[in-house]
ZAMI-952818 format. One line per field, with one value per residue (C-alpha): x, y, z; residue number from 1. Coordinates in pm, 1 decimal. Each point is the difference from the previous one (the first is absolute). Example, Ala and Ser with C-alpha at 12.3 -4.5 7.8 and 13.67 -1.06 7.14 Angstrom:
BEGIN
xx: 1230.0, 137.0
yy: -450.0, 344.0
zz: 780.0, -66.0
seq: 1, 2
//
This chain:
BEGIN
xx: -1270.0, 267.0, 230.0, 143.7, 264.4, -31.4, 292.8, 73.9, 242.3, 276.8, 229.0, 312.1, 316.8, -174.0, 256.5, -239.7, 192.5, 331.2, 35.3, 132.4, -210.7, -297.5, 111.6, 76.7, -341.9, -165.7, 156.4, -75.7, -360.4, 58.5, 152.1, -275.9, -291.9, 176.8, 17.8, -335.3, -83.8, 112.8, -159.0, -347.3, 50.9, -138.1, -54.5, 51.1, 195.9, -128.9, 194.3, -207.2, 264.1, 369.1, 156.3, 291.7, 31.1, 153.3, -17.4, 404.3, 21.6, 369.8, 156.5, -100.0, -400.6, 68.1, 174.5, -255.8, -329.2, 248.2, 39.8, -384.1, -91.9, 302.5, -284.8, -239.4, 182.5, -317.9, -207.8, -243.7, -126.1, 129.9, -179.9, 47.9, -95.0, 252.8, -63.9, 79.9, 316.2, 182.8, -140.9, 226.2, 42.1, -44.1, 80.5, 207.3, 11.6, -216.0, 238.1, -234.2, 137.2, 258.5, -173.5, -259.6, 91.9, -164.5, -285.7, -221.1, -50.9, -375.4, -88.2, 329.1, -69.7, -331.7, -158.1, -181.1, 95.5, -128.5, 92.8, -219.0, 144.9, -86.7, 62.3, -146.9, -257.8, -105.8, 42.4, 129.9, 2.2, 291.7, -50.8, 164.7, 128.5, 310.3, -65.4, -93.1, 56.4, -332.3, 113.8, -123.8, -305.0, -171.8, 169.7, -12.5, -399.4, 55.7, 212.3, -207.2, -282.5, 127.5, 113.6, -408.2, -143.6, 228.3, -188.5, 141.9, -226.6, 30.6, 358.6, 83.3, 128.3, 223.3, 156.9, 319.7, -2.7, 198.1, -186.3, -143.5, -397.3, -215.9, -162.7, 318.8, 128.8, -37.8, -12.9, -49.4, 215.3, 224.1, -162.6, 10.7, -339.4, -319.9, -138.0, -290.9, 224.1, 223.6, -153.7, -294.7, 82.1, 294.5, -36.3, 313.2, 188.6, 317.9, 138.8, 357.3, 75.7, -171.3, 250.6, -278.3, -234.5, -336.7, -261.9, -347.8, -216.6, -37.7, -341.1, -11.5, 349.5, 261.5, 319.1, 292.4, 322.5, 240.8, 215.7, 368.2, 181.1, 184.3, 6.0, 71.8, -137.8, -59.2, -365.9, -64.4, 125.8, -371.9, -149.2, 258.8, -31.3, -372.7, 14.4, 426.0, 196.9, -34.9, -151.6, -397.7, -93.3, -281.6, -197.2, -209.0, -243.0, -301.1, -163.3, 120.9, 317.2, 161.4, 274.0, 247.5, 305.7, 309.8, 249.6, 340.3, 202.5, 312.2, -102.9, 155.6, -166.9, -59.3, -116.1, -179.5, 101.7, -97.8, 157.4, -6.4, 323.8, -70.1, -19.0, 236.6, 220.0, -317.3, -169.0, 329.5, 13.5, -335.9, 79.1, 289.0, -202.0, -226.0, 252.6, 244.4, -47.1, -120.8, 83.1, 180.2, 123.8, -256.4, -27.0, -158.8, -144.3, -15.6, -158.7, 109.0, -247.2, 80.2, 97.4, 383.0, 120.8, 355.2, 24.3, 336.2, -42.0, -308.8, 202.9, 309.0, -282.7, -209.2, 373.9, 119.8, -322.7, -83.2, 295.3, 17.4, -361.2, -80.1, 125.7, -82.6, -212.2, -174.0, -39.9, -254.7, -9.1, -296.8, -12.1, -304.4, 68.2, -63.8, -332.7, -199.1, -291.7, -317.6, -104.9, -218.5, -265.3, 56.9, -172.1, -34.9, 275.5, 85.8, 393.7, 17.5, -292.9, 209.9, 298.9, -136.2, -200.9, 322.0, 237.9, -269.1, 246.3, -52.3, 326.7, 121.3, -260.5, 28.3, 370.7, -62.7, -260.5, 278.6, 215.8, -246.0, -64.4, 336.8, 164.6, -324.2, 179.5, 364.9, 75.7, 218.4, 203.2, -355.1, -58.0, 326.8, -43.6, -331.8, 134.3, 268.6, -217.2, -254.6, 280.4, 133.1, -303.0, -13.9, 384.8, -104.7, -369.0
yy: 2529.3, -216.5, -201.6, -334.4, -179.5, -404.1, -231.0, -301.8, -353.2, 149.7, -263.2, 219.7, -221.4, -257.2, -157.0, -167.2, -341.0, 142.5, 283.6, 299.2, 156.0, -77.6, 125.8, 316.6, 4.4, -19.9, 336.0, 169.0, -75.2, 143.8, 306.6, 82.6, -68.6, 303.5, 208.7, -55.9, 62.6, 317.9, 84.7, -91.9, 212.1, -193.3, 2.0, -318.5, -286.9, -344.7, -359.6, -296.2, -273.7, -210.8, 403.2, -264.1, -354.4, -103.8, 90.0, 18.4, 233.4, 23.5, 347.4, 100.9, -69.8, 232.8, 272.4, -21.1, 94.3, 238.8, 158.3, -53.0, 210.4, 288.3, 42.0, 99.6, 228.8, 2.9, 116.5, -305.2, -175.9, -362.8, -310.5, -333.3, -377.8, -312.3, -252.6, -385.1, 46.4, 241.2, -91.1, -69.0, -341.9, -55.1, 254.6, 186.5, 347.1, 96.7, 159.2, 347.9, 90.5, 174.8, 233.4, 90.2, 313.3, 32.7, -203.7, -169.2, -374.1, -133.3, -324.4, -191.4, -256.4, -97.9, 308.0, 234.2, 362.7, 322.3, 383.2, 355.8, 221.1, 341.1, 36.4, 388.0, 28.7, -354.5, -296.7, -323.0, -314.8, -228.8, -357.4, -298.9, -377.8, -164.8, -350.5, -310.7, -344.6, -195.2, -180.3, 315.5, 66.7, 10.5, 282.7, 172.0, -12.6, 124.3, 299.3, 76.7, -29.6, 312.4, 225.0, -75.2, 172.9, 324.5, 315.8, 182.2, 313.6, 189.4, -80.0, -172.4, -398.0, -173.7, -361.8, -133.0, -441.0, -213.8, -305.7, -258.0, 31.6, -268.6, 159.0, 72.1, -346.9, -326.4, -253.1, -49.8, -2.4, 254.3, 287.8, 180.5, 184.9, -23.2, 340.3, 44.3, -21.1, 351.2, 260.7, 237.8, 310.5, 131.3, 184.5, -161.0, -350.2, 8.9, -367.4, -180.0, -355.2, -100.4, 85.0, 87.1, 369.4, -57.9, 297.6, -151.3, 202.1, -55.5, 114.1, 353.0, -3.0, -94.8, -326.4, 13.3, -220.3, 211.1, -336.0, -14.4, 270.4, -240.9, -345.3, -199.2, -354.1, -115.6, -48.2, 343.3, 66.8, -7.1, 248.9, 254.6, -52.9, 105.3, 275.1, 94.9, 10.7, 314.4, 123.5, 172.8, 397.5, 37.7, 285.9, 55.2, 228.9, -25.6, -307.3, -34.7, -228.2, -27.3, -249.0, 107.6, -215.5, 159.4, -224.2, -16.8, -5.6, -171.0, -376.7, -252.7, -219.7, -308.5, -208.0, -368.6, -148.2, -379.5, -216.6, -283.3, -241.8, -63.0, 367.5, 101.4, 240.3, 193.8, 4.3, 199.2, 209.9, 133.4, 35.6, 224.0, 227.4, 71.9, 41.0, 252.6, 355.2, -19.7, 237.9, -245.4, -369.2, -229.0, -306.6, -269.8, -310.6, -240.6, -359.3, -233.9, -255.2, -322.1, -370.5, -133.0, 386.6, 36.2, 201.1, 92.5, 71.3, 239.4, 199.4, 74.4, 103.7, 207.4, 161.7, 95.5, 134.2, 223.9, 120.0, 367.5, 51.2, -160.1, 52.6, -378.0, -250.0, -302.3, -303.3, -289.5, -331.1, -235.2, -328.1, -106.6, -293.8, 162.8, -91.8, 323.2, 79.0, 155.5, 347.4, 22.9, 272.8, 288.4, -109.9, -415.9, -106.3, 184.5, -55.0, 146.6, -234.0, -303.6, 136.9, 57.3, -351.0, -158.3, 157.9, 91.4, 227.8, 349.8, 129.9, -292.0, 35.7, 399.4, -64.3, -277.3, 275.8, 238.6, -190.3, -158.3, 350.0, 92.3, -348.8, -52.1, 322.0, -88.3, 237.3, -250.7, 323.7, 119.4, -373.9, -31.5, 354.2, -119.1, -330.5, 207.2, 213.0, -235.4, -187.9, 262.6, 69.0, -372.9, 33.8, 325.2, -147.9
zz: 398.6, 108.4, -225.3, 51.4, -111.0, 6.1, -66.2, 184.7, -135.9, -80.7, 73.1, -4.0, -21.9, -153.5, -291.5, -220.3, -148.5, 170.9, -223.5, 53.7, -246.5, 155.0, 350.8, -190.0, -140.3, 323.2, 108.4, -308.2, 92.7, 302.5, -122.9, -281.1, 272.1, 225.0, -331.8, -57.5, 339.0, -38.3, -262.6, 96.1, 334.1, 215.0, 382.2, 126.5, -91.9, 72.9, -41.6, 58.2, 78.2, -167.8, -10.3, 44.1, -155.3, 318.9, 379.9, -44.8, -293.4, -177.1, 68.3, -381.4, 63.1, 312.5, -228.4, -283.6, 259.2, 196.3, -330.4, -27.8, 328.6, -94.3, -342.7, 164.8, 275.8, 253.1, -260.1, 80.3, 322.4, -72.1, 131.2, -21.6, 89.9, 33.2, -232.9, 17.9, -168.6, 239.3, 327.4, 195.6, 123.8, 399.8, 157.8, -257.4, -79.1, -312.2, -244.1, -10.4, 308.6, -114.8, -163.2, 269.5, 42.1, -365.6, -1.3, 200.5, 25.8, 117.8, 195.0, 31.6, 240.9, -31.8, 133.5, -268.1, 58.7, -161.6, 18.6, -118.0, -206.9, -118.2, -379.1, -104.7, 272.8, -77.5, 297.6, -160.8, 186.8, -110.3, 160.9, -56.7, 79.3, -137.5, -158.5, 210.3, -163.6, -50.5, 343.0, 200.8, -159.1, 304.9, 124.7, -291.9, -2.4, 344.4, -84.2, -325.5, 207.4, 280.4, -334.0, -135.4, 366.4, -52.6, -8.0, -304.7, 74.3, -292.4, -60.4, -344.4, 82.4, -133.4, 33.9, -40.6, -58.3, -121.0, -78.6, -257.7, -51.1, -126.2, -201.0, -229.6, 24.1, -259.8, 339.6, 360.6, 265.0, -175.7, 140.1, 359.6, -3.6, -172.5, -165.2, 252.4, 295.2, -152.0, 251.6, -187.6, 174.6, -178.2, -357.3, -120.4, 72.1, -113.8, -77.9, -73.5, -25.7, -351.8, -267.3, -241.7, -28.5, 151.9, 89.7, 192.4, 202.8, 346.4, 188.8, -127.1, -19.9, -260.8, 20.3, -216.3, -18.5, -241.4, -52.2, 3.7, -136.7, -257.3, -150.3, 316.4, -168.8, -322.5, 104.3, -54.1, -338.7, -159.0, 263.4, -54.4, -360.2, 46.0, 311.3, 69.0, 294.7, 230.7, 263.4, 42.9, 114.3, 228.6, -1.0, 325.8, 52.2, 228.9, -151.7, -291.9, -78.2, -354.9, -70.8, -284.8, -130.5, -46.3, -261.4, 25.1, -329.6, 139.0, 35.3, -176.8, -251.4, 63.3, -338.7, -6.3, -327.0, -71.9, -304.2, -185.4, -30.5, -360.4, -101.9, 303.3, -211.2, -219.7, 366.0, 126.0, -233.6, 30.9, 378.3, -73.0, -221.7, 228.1, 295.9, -264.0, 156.1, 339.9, 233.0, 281.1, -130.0, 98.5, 247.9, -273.1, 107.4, -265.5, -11.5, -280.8, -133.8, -148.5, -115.9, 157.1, 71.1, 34.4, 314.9, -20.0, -337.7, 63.6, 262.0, -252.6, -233.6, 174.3, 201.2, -348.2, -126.6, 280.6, 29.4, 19.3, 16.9, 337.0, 349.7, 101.5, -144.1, 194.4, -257.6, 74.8, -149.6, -27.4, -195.0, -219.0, 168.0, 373.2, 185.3, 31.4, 211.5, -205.7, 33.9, 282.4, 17.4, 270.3, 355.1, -124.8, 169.0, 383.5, 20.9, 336.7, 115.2, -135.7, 134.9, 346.2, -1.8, -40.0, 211.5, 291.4, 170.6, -112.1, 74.7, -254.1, -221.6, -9.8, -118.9, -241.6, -195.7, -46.9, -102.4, -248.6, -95.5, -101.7, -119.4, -261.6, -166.0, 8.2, 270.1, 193.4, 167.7, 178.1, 145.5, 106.1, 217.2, 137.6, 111.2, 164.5, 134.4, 144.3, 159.4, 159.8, 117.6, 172.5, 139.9, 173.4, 190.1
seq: 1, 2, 3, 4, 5, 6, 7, 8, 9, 10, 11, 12, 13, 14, 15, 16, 17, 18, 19, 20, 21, 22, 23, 24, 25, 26, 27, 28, 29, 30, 31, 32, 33, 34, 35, 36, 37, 38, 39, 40, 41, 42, 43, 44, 45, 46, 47, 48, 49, 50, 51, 52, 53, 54, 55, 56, 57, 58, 59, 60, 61, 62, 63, 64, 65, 66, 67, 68, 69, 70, 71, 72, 73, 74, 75, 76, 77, 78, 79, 80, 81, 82, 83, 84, 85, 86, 87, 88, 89, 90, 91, 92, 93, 94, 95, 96, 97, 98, 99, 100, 101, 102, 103, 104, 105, 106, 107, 108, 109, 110, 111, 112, 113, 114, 115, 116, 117, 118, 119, 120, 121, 122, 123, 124, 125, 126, 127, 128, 129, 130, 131, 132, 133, 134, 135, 136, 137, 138, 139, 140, 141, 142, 143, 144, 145, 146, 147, 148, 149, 150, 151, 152, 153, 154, 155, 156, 157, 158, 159, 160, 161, 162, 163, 164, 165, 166, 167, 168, 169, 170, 171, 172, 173, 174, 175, 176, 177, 178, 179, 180, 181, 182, 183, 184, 185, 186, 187, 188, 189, 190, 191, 192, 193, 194, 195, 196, 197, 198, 199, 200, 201, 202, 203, 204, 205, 206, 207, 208, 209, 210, 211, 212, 213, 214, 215, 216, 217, 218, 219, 220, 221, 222, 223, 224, 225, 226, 227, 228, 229, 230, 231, 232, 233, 234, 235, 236, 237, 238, 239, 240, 241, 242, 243, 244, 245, 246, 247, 248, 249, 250, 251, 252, 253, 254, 255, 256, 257, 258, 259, 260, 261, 262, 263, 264, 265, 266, 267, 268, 269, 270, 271, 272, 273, 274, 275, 276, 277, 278, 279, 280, 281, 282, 283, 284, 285, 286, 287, 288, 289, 290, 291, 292, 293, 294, 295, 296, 297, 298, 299, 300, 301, 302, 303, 304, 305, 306, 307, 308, 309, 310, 311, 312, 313, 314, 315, 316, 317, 318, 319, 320, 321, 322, 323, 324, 325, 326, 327, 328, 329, 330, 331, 332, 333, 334, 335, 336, 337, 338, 339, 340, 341, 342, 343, 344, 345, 346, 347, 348, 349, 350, 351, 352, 353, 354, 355, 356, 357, 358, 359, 360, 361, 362, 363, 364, 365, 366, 367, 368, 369, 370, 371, 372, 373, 374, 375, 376, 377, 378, 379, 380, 381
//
């Protein structure tokens, strides 16, 4: 049997709402995922994509994975993919490099690599492709395409991507690749880009994305409410493939909490019950509902009530009096159909959906990176 370790959006150095804190929080992920590593014993260690939250990484990101790497001591083979967050722009340098000597990066460039290994008398092949935006989809059907012809012969196959399916997500045009397009020939795809756990099987094979590692976006509160944060061990052997979350313990709550103006101070005081005891302050997001609200006046309130009990909160006001759209049932209305219809360009387009995605939440912080990302992206064409 061999044993697999999957991680992959890690987004070390990522300061979530500039705090410290939450920088810190990041590497403690980091650190319990090597413990646990350990633990589990495994034999190879795969990362599917955003090890880094930027293709420049601050010296502390490059201390916490150096850290990461001194863990395990060689007692793995470690693998990994480039994901959309630290590719490097142009013809930059991706950030991984320094660590080659450790691990092995597949498919930078466009060009889909793989490599055998021997793991107790057992051949593994580890193939893989770093992430290509939705503009090179073509060559990415290409590449996927020369990775679905390899001969595995026996050995046990496994794939390293870092892409959206569609499948997994609410609308088009937000996606790279579409399910049946995910080559049938390996016995276990190993995914990164969705922040979210997903297990699907593939041929006679079996897809996973573990999700992020922590709470990068407020978006995905409710899914690790339901599932945690943490990474999946993959047991391989012949075929049969079995999938097994591992939890971390270290992740900081994050807590949705919505109030009335009119009952503003009972509401808050049932919040802070129910926050009392936890095991790392909280990040609370809190909406307050009501008639004439006296913004300012909310802020001192909720500052002095939470006090003590949460790292951060993020308040949000809306007005009785505010115009709001009506529910819409999931699939009757396509936003990326509308988007893309009205734009036309799908470069534009492709940028106006994520930042749709994040600013619908509050997370003003992710758009503005993506903006600077994208035109970055345009200074350097």
């Amino acid at each position: 049997m061999v044993r697999i370790a999957h991680f992959a959006d890690t987004h070390v150095g990522y300061k979530q709402y500039n705090l410290d804190e939450r920088e810190k929080d990041i590497y403690d992920a980091l650190d319990e995922i090597g413990d646990k590593i350990l633990e589990e014993h495994v034999d190879i260690v795969v990362h599917c994509g955003d090890l880094f939250d930027s293709p420049r990484p601050t010296p502390q990101a490059y201390r916490a994975f150096k850290r990461f790497l001194a863990k395990l001591d060689g007692k793995a083979k470690v693998f990994a993919v480039l994901g959309d967050h630290d590719r490097p722009k142009s013809r930059g340098v991706a950030p991984h490099v320094l660590f080659e000597d450790q691990m092995q990066i597949l498919g930078v460039g466009g060009c889909a690599e793989h490599q055998q290994v021997k793991i107790g008398g057992r051949d593994v092949l580890i193939a893989g492709l770093s992430n290509l935006s939705r503009a090179y989809r073509p060559l990415l059907l290409e590449e996927l395409k020369k990775l679905a012809g390899l001969q595995l012969n026996g050995a046990l196959g496994v794939l390293l991507l870092h892409e959206g399916v569609d499948k997994f997500l609410p609308y088009e045009g937000a996606f790279e690749l579409c399910l049946d397009e995910i080559p049938r020939n390996f016995g276990y795809v190993a995914m990164g880009h969705l922040h979210q756990r997903i297990k699907a099987s593939v041929g006679e094979g079996e897809l996973a994305y573990p999700g992020s590692s922590e709470i990068i976006s407020r978006t995905e509160i409710s899914g690790w409410q339901k599932s945690g944060k943490g990474f999946y061990v993959v047991d391989l052997e012949g075929d049969d493939v079995e999938v097994r979350d591992v939890n971390l313990e270290c992740i900081r709550p994050q807590v949705e909490a919505k109030l009335t103006y009119a009952h503003l101070e009972i509401g808050l005081g049932e919040l802070v019950k129910k926050l009392d005891g936890m095991t790392k302050l909280p990040l609370v997001h809190v909406v307050v509902e009501g008639k004439g609200v006296d913004r300012q006046g909310v802020h001192k309130t909720l500052t002095r009530a939470l006090a003590g009990v949460a790292l951060s909160f993020r308040p949000e006001v809306v007005e009785e009096s505010e115009v709001r759209l009506p529910e819409l049932r999931a699939g009757s209305f396509n936003v990326g159909q509308v988007i893309q219809d009205y734009f036309k360009d799908e470069k534009v387009a492709g940028l106006a959906l994520e930042l749709w995605r994040h600013l619908r939440v509050g997370e003003s912080d992710e758009a503005e990176r993506v903006a600077d990302e994208y035109f970055e992206k345009v200074k350097a064409a």
